[in-house]
C-alpha positions as CSV (number, residue, x, y, z in Angstrom):
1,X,7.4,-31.4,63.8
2,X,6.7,-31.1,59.9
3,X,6.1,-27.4,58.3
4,X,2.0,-28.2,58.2
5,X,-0.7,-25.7,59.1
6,X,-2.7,-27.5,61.8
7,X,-5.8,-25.7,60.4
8,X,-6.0,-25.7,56.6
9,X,-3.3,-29.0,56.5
10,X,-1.1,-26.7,53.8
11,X,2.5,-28.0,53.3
12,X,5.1,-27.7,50.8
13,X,4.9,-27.7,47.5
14,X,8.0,-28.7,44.8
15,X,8.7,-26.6,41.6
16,X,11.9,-25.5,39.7
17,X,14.2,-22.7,39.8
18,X,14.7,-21.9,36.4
19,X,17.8,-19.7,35.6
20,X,18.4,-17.0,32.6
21,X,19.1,-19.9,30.7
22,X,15.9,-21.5,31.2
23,X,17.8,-24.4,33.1
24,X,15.2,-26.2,35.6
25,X,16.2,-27.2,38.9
26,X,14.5,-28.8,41.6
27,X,13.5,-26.4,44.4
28,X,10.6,-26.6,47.5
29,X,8.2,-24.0,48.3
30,X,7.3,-24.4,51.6
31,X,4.1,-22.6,53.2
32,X,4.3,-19.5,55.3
33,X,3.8,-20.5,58.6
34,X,3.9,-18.9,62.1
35,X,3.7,-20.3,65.9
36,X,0.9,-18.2,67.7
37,X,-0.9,-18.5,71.1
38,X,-4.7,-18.2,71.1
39,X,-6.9,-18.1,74.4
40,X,-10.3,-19.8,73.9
41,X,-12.8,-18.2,76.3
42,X,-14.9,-21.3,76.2
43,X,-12.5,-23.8,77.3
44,X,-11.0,-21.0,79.2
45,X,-7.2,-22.3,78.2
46,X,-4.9,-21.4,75.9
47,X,-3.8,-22.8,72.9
48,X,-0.8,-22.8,70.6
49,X,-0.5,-23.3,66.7
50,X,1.4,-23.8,63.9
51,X,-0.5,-22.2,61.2
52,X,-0.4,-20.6,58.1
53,X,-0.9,-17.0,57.4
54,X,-3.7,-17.0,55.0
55,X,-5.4,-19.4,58.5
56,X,-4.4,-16.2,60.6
57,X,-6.5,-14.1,58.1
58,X,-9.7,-16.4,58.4
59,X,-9.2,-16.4,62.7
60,X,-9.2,-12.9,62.2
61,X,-12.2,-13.0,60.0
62,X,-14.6,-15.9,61.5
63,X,-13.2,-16.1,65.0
64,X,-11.1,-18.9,66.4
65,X,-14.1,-20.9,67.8
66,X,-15.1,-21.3,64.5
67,X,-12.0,-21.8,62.5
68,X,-11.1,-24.7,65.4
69,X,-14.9,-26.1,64.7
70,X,-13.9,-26.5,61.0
71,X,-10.9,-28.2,61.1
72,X,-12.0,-30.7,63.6
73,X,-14.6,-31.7,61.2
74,X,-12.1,-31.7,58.1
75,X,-9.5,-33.9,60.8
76,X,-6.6,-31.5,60.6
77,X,-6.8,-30.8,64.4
78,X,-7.8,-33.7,67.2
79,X,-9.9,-32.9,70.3
């Protein structure tokens, strides 16, 4: 499975190292993510994701019935 947040679709982004010298080589950033298990009283099941940490922020915030309603409307998560 790729290193994408199933709810905001964040990957990895490409940059340089660039040393004392200024020399620029090619490096990855790749986005801070984390497995976690989520129950969803509605559906009464639980659910696990790969997500991102800013996406844990917004569950926390919104709720994950919400967050979930978002990104099936953007198409980052299916039914």
């Amino acid at each position: 499975m790729s290193r994408v947040c199933e709810l905001t679709g964040k990957k990895a982004m490409v940059g340089n190292n660039v040393s004392h010298a200024m020399n620029r080589t090619k490096r990855k950033f790749d986005a801070n993510l984390i497995k976690k298990r989520f129950y969803l009283p509605e559906e009464d099941k639980w659910i696990t994701l790969k997500l991102s940490t800013s996406a844990l922020k917004n569950i926390n915030k919104k709720g994950i019935a919400a967050v979930l309603k978002e990104a099936r409307a953007k198409g980052f998560l299916k039914k």
